[in-house]
C-alpha positions as CSV (number, residue, x, y, z in Angstrom):
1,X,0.0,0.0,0.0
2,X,2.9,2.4,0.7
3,X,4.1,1.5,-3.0
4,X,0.9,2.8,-4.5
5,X,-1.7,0.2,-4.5
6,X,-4.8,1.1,-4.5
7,X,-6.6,-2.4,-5.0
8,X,-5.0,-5.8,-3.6
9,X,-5.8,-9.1,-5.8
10,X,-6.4,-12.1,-2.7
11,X,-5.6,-15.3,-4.0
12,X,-5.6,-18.4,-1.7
13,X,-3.7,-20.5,-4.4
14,X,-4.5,-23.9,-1.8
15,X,-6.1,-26.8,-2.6
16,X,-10.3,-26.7,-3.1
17,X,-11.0,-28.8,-0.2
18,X,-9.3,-25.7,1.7
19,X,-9.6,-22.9,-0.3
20,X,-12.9,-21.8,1.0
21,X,-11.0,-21.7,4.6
22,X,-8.4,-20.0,3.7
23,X,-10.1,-17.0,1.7
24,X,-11.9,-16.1,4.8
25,X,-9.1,-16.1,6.6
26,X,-7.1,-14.1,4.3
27,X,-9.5,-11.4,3.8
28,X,-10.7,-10.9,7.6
29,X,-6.9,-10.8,7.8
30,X,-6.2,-8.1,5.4
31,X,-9.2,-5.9,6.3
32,X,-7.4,-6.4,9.6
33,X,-4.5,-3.8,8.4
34,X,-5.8,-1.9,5.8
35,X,-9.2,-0.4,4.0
36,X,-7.7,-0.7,0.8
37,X,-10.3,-2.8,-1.5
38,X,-9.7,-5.9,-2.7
39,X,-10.0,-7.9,-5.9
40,X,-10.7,-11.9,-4.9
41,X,-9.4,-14.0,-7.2
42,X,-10.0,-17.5,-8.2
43,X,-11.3,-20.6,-10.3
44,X,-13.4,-21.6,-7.2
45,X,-17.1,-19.7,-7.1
46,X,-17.5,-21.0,-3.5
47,X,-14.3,-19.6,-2.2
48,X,-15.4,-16.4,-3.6
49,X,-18.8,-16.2,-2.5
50,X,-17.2,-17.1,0.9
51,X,-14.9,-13.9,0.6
52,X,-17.5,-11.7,-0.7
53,X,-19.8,-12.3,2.5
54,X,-16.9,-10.8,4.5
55,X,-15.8,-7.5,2.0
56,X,-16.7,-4.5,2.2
57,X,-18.7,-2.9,-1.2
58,X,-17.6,-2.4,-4.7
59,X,-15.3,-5.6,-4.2
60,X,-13.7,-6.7,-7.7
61,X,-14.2,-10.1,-8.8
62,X,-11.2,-12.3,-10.9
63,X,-12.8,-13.5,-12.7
64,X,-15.6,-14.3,-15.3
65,X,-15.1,-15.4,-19.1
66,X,-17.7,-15.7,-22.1
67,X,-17.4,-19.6,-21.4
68,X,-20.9,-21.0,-21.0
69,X,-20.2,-22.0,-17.6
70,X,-18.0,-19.9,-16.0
71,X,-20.4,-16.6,-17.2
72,X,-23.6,-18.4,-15.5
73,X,-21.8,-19.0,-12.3
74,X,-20.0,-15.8,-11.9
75,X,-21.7,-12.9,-14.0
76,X,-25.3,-13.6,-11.4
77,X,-22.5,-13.7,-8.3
78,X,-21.0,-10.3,-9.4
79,X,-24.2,-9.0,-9.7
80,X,-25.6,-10.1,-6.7
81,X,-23.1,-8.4,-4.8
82,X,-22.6,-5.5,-6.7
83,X,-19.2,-6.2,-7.6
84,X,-16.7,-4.9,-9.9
85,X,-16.2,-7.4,-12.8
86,X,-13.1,-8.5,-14.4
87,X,-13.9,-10.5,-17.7
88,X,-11.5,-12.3,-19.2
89,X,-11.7,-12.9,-23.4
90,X,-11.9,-16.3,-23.3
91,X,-14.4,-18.6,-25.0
92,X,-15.7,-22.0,-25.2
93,X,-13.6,-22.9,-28.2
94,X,-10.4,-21.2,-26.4
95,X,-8.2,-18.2,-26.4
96,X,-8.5,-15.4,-29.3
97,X,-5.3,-14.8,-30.9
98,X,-6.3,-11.7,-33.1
99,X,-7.8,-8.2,-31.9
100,X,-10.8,-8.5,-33.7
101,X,-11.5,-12.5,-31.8
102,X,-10.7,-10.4,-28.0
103,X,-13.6,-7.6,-29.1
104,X,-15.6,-10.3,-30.4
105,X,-15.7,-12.2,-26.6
106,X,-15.4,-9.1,-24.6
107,X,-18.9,-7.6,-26.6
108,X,-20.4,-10.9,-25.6
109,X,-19.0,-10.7,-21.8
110,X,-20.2,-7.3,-21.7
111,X,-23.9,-8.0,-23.0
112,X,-24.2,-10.8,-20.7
113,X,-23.4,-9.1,-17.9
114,X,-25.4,-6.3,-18.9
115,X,-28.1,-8.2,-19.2
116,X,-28.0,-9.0,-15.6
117,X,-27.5,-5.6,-13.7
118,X,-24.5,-4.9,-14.3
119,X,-23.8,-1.7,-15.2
120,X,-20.7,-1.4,-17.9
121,X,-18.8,0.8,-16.2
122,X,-18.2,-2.0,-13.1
123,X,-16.5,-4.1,-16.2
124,X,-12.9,-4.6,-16.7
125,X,-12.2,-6.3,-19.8
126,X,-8.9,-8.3,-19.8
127,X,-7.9,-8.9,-23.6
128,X,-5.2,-11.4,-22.5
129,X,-1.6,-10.8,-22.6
130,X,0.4,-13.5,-24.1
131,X,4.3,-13.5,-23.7
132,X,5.6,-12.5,-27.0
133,X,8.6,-14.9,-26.5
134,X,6.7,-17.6,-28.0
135,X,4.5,-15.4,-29.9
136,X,5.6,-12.4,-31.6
137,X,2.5,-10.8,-33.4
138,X,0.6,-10.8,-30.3
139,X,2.2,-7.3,-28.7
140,X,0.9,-5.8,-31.3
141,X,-2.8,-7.9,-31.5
142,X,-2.7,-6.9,-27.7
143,X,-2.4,-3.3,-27.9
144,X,-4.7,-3.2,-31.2
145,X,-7.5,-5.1,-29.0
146,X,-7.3,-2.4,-26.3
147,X,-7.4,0.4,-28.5
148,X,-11.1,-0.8,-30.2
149,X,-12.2,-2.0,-26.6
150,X,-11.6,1.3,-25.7
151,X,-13.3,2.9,-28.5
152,X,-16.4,0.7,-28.3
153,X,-17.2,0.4,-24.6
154,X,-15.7,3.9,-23.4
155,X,-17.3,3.7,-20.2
156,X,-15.6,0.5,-19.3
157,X,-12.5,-0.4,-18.1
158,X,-9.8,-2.4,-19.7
159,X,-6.8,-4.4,-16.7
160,X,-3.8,-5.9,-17.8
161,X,-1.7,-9.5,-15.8
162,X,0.5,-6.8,-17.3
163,X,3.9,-9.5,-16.5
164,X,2.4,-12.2,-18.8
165,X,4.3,-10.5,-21.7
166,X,7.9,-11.5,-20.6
167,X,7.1,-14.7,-19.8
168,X,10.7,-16.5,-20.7
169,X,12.7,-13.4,-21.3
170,X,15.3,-11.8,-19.6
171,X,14.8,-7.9,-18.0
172,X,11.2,-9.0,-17.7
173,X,10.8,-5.0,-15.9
174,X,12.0,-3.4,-18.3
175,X,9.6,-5.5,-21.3
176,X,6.7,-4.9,-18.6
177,X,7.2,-1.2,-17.9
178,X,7.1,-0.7,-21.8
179,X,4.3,-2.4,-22.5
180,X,2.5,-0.6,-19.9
181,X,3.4,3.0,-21.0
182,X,2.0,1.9,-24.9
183,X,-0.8,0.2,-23.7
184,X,-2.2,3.2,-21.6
185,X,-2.0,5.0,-24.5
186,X,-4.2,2.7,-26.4
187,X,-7.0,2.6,-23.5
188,X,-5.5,0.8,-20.8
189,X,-6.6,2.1,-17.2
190,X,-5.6,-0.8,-15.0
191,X,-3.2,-3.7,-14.1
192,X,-2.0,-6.1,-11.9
193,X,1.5,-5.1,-11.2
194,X,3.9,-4.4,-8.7
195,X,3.9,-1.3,-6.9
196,X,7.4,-1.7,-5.4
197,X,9.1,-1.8,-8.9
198,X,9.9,2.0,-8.9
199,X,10.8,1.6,-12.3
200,X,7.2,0.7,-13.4
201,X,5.4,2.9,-11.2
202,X,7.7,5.9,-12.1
203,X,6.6,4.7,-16.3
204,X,2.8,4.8,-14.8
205,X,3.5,8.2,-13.1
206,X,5.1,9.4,-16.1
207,X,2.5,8.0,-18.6
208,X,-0.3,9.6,-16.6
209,X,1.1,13.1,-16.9
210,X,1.7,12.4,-20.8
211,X,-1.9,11.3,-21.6
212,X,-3.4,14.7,-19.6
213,X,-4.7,12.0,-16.4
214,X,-2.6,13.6,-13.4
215,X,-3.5,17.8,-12.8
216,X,-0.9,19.9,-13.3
217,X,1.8,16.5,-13.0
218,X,0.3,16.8,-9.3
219,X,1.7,12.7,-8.4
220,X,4.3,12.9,-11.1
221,X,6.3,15.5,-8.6
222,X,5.3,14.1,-5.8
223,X,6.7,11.2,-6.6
224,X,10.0,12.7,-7.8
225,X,10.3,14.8,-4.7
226,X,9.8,11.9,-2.8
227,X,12.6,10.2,-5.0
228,X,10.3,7.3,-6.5
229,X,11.6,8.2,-10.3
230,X,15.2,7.3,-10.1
């Protein structure tokens, strides 16, 4: 939190049999030592019904897909509880590989969710980063995704697993920090990083001035006077 965060993804990572357990125990811990709001995340709908009975509002939910059922057990849960939604672009037959396929799904994610309350502003679209290590074009699919996400559902939100895009490379920060300075430019608002990588969060501080989204560089100095940008 002292880094910068200002939302904290809560992942059990334990076994299912446990995981239930050991989300309560992890939030009630964390709301223990800070208000900060908190983004539960997992594969398991119980463990995160379990969490969400102990949150506070506007929790963020990771995650739904357009998958048949994945959507019908988390899009009704999110919207029961008034969540924010992240939705992944991910389908029944698989993961999209151009920009066109992640629109395609997120529309579909979007309309569903829609459909059941929530508002599209509480959606976070993630178009899926994919290391470009293995698969060059997709930096570019990426950030073209973003940019017509961003242009068709303005009042949504678009988040990043911004570190997915190194995957089996070497200076994985500095590939990250890059990626996150274009991608904001195309319509990215959000993304699971790490706020103790001064490097990254002086690109964000920097990128945020550039594209008009921090008053008069208001957090760019701060954070330079309280030397966060060397």
């Amino acid at each position: 939190m002292k880094a910068g965060a200002n939302r904290l993804d809560v992942n059990a990572g334990t076994p299912p049999d446990r995981e239930v357990e050991d989300m309560c125990w992890l939030v009630d811990t964390i709301q223990e030592a800070t208000e900060t709001p908190l983004c539960l995340d997992s594969p398991n709908p119980a463990a995160l019904r379990a969490g969400l009975e102990l949150t506070k509002p506007q929790t963020m939910l990771n995650s739904t897909t357009a998958e048949t059922e994945r959507a019908q057990e988390m899009i009704p849960l999110a919207a029961e509880h008034n969540c924010l939604l992240i939705g992944l672009t991910i389908e029944d037959a698989g993961m999209p590989s151009t920009a066109e396929a992640r629109v395609e799904i997120a529309s579909h994610i979007i309309e569903e969710a829609k459909g059941a309350g929530i508002p599209v502003e509480n959606m976070y679209i993630d178009p899926l980063v994919r290391s470009v290590a293995t698969e060059p074009e997709q930096g570019r699919a990426l950030l073209e995704a973003t940019r017509l996400i961003r242009e068709k559902f303005p009042s949504s939100h678009i988040v990043y697993g911004l570190s997915n895009i190194s995957f089996g490379l070497p200076a994985r920060s500095l590939m990250n920090r890059t990626l996150l300075a274009m991608a904001m430019a195309c319509g990215l608002d959000s993304a699971i990083i790490n706020p103790t990588d001064n490097q990254m969060m002086a690109a964000l501080r920097a990128g945020e001035a550039l594209l008009g989204e921090d008053e008069f560089c208001a957090n760019y100095l701060s954070a330079f006077r309280s030397g966060l940008l060397g």
